[in-house]
KOLROLUM-893394 format. One line per field, with one value per residue: residue in one letter; x, y, z of N, C-alpha, C in turn. Coordinates in steps of 0.02 Angstrom, whole numbers, plus 50000, padded with zeros to 5 digits. Last residue first. Layout:
BEGIN
code	[A	...]
n_px	[X	...]
n_py	[Y	...]
n_pz	[Z	...]
ca_px	[X	...]
ca_py	[Y	...]
ca_pz	[Z	...]
c_px	[X	...]
c_py	[Y	...]
c_pz	[Z	...]
***
This chain:
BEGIN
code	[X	X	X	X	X	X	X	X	X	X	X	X	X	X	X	X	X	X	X	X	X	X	X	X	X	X	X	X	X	X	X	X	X	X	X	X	X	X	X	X	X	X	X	X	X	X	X	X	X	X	X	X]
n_px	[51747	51648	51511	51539	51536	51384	51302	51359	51322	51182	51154	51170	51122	50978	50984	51003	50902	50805	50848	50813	50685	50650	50673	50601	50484	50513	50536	50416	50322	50388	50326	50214	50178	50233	50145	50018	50057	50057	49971	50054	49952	49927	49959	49912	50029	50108	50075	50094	50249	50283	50242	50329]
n_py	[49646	49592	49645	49766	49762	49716	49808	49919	49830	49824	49973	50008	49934	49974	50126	50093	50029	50147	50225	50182	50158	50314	50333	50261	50329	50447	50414	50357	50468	50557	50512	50499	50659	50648	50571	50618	50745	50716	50552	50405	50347	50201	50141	50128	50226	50106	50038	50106	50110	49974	49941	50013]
n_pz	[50602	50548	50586	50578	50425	50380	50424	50330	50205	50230	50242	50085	50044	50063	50021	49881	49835	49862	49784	49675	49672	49666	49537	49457	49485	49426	49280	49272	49300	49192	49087	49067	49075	48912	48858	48872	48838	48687	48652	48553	48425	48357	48180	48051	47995	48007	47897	47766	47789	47785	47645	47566]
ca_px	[51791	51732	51528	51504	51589	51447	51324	51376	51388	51215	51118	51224	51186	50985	50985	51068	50944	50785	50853	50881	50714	50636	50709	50702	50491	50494	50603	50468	50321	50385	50420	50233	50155	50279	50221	50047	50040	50115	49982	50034	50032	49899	49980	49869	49988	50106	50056	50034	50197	50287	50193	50261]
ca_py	[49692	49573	49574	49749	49784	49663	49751	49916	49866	49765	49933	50046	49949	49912	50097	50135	49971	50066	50253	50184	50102	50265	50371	50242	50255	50443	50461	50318	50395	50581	50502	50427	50605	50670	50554	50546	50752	50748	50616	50441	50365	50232	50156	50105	50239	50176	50020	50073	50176	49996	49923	50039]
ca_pz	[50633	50511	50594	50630	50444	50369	50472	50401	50235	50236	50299	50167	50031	50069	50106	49917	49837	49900	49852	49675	49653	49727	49602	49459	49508	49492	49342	49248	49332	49265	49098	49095	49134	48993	48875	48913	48900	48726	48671	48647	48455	48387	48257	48090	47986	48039	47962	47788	47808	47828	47691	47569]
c_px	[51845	51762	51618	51548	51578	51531	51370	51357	51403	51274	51156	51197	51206	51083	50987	51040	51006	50870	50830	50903	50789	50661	50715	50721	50569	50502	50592	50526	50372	50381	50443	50322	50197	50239	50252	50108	50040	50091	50051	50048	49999	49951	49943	49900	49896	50066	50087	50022	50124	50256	50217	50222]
c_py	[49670	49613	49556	49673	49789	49688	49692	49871	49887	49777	49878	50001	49951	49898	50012	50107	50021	50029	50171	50192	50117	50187	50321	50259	50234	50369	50412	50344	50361	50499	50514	50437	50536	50659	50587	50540	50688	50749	50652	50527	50421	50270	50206	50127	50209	50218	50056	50078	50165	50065	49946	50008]
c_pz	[50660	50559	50582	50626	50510	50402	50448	50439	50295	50245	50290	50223	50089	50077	50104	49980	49874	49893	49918	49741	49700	49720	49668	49512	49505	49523	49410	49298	49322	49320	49155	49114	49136	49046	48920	48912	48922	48805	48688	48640	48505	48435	48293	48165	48044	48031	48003	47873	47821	47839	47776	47628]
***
């Protein structure tokens, strides 16, 4: 019982904050992912520069 109690006190996110925040969430992984791929490829080709 005291767990419906206090679901009851939760304050739960619109349908329009959750998909606004899932969009920021995509959008920010995107650009995470596209930061550590050119960081990749930029140290891979001057580490194969350097071993040649």
């Amino acid at each position: 019982m005291e767990v419906k109690a206090e679901l009851t006190k939760v304050s739960w996110s619109s349908r329009d904050e959750l998909i606004g925040s899932t969009f920021v969430i995509i959008g920010i992984t995107f650009i995470i992912a596209l930061f550590v791929g050119m960081i990749d490829l930029i140290l891979s080709k001057i580490l194969s520069l350097l071993f040649r």
